[in-house]
N, C-alpha and C positions, 0 to 999 in steps of 0.2 A: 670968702668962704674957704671951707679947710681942702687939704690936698691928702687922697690917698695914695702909698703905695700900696701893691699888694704881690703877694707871690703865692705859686702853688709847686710843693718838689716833692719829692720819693726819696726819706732817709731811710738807711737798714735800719730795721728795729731795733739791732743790738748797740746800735750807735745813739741810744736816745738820749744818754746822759753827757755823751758827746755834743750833742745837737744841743743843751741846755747850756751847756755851758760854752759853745761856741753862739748861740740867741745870749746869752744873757752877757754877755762882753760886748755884742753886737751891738745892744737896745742899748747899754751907758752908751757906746761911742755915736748912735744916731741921735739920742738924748741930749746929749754934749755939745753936736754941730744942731740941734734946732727942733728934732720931732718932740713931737707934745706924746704920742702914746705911743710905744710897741707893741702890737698883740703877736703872741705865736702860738699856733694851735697843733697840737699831736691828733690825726685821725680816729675816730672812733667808731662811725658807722658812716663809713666812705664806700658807697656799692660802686661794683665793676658797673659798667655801662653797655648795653648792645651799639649803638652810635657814636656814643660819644660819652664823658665823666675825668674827674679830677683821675681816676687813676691811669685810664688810656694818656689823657694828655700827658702825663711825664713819664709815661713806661714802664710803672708800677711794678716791681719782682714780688714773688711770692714773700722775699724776705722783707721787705719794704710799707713804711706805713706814708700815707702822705701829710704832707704837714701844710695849713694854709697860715700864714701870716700879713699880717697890714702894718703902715707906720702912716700914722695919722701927723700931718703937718701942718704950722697954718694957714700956708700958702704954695701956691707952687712956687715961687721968687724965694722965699726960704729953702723949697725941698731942694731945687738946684745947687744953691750954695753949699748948701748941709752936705749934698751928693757927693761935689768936690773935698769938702772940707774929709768925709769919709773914707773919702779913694784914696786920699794923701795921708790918714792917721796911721801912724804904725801898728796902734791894736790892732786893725784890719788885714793887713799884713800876713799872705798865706802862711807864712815860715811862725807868724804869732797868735795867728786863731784861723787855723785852718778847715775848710768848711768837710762837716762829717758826712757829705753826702755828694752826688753827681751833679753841680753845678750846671754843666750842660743840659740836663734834662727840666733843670728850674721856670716856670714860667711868670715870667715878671711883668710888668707896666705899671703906669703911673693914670691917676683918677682925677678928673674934676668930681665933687662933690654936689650935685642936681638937685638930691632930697635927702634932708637930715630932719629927724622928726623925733 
């Protein structure tokens, strides 16, 4: 069964075109080492939370929109290689696509897939 990853982060707004074009060099080189699908999402109607919500978890500034993304794998025995294979491609390479937003504040993990319908 397939493997997701996913993230949720706080890019500045003015950086969107930034953030497209650092996703879209992204998706080829995770494409290249093995993911079957990139999705990256620009927020739309992301409410603040009293408890808890996607924009408390990464600290969300007024100037800030949150972005959710997944890379669908076939496996996780693929997504790990691919992982390696990614950490080591030079595209990735802060100095060559450096990320337009607060890395620190990103929140990532990796999914078994339970229910695909």
């Amino acid at each position: 069964m397939t493997y997701i990853d996913g993230c949720v982060a706080a890019v500045p707004t003015a950086n969107k075109d930034a953030f497209l074009t650092h996703a879209r060099a992204a998706a080829a080189c995770f494409k290249d080492h093995g993911a079957l699908h990139v999705i990256e999402c620009w927020g739309d109607d992301v409410p603040d939370g009293v408890t808890t919500s996607f924009p408390m978890a990464v600290k969300k500034a007024d100037d800030e929109t949150v972005i959710f993304s997944w890379i669908v794998w076939p496996d996780k025995e693929t997504r790990d290689k691919g992982h390696q294979g990614v950490m080591q491609d030079p595209r990735m390479a802060p100095d060559t696509n450096p990320m337009p937003f607060d890395g620190k504040r990103m929140i990532f993990g990796g999914f078994d897939v339970v229910l695909e319908s």
